[in-house]
C-alpha positions in Angstrom: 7.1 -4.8 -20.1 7.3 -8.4 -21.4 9.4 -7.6 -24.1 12.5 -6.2 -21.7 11.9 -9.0 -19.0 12.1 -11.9 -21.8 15.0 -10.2 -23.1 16.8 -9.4 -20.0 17.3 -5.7 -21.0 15.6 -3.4 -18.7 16.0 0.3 -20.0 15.5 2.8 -17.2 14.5 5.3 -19.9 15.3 8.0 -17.5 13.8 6.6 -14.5 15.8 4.1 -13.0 14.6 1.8 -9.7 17.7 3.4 -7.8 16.1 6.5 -8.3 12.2 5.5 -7.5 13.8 3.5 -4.4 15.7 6.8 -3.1 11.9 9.4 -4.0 9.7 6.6 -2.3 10.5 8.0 1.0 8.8 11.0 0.0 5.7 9.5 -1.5 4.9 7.3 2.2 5.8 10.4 4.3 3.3 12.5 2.5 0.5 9.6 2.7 1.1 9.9 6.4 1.1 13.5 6.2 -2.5 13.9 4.2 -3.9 11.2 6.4 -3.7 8.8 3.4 -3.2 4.8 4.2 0.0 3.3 2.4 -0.6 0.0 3.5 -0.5 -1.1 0.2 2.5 1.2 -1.0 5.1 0.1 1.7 5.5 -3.8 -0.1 6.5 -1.5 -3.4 8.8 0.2 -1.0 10.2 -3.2 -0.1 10.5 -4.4 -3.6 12.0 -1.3 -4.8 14.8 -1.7 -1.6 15.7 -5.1 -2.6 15.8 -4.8 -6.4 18.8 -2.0 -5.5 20.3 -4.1 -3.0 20.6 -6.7 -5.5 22.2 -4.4 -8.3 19.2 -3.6 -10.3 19.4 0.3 -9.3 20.1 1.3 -12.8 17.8 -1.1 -13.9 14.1 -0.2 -15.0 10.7 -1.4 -13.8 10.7 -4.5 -16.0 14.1 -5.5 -13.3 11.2 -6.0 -10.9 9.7 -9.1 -12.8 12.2 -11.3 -12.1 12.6 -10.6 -8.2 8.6 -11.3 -8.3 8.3 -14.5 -11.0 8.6 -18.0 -9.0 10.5 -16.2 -6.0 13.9 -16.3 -8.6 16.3 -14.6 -6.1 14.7 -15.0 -3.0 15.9 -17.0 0.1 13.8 -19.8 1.4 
């Protein structure tokens, strides 16, 4: 993953965060389902949101770097 964050090139290599943003509805409503806690899940959720809100959708996993590293893109 360091390679396509210091290069700026983030392959979705068939699994874009567009795509993982739209299925991750799925994932949390079978945790509630099973009984399972997705306490820790539903901050992914959020990351996942904003990285497609701020045109990463098409974007892979290594997209998410940046919205984490020193806040970059983040409002105060």
């Amino acid at each position: 993953m360091a390679v396509p964050f210091m290069s700026g090139e983030h392959d979705a290599d068939g699994s874009s965060l567009g795509m993982q943003a739209a299925s991750f509805g799925n994932l949390l409503a079978a945790c509630r389902d099973l009984g399972v806690d997705a306490g820790l899940m539903r901050p992914v959720r959020d990351l996942l949101d904003e990285a497609v809100a701020r045109g990463h959708g098409k974007e892979g996993l290594s997209a998410l770097v940046g919205l984490l590293h020193d806040d970059v893109g983040r409002p105060a």
